[in-house]
C-alpha positions as CSV (number, residue, x, y, z in Angstrom):
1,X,-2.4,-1.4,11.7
2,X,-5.7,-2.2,12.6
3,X,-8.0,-0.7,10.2
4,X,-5.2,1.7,9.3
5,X,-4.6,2.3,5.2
6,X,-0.8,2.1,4.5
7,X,-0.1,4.1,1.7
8,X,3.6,3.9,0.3
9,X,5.3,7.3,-0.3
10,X,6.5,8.0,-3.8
11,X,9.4,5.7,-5.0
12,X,13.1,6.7,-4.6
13,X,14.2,4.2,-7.3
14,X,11.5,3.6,-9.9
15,X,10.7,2.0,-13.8
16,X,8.6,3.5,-15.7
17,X,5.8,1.0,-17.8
18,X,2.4,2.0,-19.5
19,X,3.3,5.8,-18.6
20,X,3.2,4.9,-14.6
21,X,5.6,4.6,-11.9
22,X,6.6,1.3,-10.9
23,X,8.7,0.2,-7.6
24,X,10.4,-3.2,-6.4
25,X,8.4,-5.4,-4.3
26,X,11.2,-4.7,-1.8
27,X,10.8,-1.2,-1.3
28,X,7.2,-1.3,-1.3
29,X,7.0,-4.0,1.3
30,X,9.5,-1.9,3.8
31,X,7.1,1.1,3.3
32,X,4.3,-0.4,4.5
33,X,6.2,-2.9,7.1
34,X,6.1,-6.3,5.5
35,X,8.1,-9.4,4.2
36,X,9.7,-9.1,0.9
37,X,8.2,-12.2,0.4
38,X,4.8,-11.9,1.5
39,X,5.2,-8.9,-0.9
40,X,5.4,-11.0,-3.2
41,X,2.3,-14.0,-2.5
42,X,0.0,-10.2,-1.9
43,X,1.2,-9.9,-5.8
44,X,0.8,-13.6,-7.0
45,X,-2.4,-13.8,-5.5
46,X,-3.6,-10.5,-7.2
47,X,-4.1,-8.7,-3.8
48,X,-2.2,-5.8,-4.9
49,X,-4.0,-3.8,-7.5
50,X,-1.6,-3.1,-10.4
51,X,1.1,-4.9,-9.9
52,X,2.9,-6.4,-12.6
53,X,5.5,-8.7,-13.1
54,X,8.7,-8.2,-16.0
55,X,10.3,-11.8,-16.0
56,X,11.0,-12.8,-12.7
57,X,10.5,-9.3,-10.9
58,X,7.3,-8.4,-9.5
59,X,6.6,-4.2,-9.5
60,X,4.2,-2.5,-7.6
61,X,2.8,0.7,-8.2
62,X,4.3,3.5,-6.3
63,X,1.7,5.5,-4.1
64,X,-0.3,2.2,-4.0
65,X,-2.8,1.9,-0.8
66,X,-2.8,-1.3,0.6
67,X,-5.3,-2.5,3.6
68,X,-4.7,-5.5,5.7
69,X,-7.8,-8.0,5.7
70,X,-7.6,-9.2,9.1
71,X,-5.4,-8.1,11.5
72,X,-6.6,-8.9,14.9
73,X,-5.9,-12.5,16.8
74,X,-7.0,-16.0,15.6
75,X,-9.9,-17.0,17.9
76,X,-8.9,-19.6,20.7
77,X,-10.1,-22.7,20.4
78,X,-12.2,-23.4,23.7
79,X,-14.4,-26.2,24.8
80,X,-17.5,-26.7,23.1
81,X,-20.8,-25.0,24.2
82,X,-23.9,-26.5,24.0
């Protein structure tokens, strides 16, 4: 996805807070093709606007947009110049 927007499809299974839609981490992180648990450090680290957390359950927002930071390779680490 480079430069690409994934934006999750509208929940099958969903809670409702604040009048909103809310899905699991889980489902969100399969719609857009990661981790369940890097799901849930994009959500700790408040990188995914609106998410909220009931106890120990993160929710996302369903129909959020998500884009990745940095997607292409880590730069190779050659000999110094100069």
């Amino acid at each position: 996805m480079t430069g690409a927007r994934a934006v999750m499809p509208g929940p099958r299974k969903y809670a409702v807070a604040n009048g909103y839609p809310y899905t699991t981490t889980a489902e969100a992180a399969a719609c857009i093709g990661i981790s369940t648990v890097r799901m849930t450090q994009l959500c700790r680290r408040g990188q995914v606007p609106g998410a909220v957390r009931f106890g120990r359950v993160w929710m996302v927002p369903a129909g959020f947009e998500w884009e990745p930071r940095n997607t292409g390779p880590k730069p190779k680490n050659g000999p110094p110049t100069g």
